[in-house]
C-alpha positions as a printed Julia matrix, in Angstrom:
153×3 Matrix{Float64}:
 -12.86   10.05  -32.4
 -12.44   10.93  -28.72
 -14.58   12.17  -26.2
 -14.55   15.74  -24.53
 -13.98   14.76  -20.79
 -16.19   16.24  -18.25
 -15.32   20.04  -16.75
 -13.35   19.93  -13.93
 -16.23   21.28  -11.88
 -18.34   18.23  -12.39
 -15.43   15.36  -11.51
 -13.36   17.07   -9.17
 -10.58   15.57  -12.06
  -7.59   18.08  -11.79
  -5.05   15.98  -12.77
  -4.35   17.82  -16.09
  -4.3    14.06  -18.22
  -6.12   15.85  -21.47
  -5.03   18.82  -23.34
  -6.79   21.14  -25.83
  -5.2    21.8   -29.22
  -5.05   24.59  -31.0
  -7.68   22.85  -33.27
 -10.04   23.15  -30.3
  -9.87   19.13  -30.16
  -9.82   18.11  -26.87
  -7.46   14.63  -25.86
  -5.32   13.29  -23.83
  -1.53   14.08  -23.08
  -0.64   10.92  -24.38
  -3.16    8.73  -26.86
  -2.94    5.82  -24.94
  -3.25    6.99  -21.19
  -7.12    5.89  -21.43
  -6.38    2.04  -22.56
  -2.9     1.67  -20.9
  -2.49   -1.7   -18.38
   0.36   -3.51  -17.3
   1.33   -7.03  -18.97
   3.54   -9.49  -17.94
   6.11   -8.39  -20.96
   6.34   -4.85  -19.01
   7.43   -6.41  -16.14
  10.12   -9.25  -17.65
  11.39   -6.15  -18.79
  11.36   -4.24  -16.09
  12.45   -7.28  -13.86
  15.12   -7.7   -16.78
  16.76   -4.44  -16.24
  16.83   -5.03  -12.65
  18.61   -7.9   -12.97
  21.47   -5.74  -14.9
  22.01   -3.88  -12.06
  22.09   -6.62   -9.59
  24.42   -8.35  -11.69
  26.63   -5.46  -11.4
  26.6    -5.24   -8.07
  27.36   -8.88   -8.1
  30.43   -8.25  -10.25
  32.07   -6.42   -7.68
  31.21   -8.22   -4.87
  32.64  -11.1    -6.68
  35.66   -9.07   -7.84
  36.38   -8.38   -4.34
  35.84  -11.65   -3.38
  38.59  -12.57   -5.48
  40.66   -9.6    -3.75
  39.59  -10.89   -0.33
  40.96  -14.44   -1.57
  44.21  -12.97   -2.24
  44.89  -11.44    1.27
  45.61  -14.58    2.89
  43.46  -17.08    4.86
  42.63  -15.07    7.89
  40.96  -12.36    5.72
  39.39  -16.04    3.27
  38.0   -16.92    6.98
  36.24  -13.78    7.54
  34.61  -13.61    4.21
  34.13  -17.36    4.21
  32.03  -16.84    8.03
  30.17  -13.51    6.59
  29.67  -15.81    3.62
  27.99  -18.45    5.07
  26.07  -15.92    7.6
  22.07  -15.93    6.82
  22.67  -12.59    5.13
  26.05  -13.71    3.07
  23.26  -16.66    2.02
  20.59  -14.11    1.32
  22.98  -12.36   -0.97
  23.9   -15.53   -2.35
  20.89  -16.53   -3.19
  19.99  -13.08   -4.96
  22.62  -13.7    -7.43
  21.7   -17.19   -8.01
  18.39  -15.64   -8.58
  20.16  -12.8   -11.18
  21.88  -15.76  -12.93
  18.77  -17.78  -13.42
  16.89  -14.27  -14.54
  19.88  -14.02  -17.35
  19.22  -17.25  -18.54
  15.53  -17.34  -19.04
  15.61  -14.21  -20.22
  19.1   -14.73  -22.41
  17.09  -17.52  -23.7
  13.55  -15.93  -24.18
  15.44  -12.64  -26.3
  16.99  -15.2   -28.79
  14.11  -17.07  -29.62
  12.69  -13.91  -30.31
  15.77  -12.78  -32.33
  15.19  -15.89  -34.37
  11.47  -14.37  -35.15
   9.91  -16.69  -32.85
   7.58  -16.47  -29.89
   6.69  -12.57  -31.05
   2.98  -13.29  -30.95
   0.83  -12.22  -27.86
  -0.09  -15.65  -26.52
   3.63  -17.0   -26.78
   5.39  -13.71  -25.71
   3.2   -13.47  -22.7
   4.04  -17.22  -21.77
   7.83  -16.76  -22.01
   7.52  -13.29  -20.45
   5.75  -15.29  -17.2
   8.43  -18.09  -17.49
  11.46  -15.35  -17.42
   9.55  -13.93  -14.33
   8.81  -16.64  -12.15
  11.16  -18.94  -13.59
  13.97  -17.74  -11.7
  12.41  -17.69   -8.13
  11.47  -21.38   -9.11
  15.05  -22.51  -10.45
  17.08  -20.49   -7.19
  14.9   -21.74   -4.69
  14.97  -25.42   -5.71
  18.65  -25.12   -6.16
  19.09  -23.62   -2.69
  16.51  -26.7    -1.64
  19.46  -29.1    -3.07
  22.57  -27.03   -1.97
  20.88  -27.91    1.46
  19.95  -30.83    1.53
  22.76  -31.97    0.63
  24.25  -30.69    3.33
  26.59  -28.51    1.37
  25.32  -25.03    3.04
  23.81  -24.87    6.58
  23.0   -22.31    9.0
């Protein structure tokens, strides 16, 4: 079934990735180490759980936005000026990008709940639209926020 890999001595391999069992079979630590690549479902779902985070961060930014908001309109001017700042809009535009990640990917889970989209071809297209779907959606909505002359430098 599997191969005996090379002595050490011969590849200069000491990275320990096969095991002998007490069988005397020879494989490696895990069975698919030798045919394991990355696909674009790893990283929606990697990219996913990134997202989580960032939206939690979000979620108290915002909630202290809100606390800000209540202090009075010196302390609304100072977060309104940071807001506006090119980082405030760099932050701004990461959570635009978190809430366009939760709904492609909101989206892309319940088709799948519904038994859809779970074959290779189809979950690899949705899994490339939740990736670069977002970047796509925030950036053309940050094209429009400016140029309509709603948010400027």
């Amino acid at each position: 079934m599997s191969n005996t890999p090379p002595a050490a001595g011969e590849t200069g391999d000491r990275t320990g990735r096969y095991v002998r069992h007490p069988n005397g079979h020879v494989a490696p630590m895990s069975p698919f180490t030798d045919i394991w690549r990355w696909h674009m479902t790893m990283v929606a779902s990697i990219l996913f759980r990134v997202t989580i985070g960032a939206a939690s961060v979000g979620a108290v930014l915002l909630l202290g936005w809100v606390a800000i908001v209540a202090c009075g309109p010196d302390a609304f001017a100072s977060l309104a000026a940071f807001s506006g700042s090119p980082f405030g809009l760099f932050i701004w535009f990461g959570l635009t990008w978190v809430l366009f990640s939760f709904l492609l990917n909101g989206a892309r889970h319940l088709i799948n709940d519904a038994g859809k989209g779970l074959d290779l071809k189809s979950a690899n297209l949705m899994a490339q639209i939740a990736v670069w779907g977002p970047i796509v959606l925030a950036v053309l909505f940050w094209v429009v926020l400016f140029a309509a002359g709603k948010v400027s430098l």
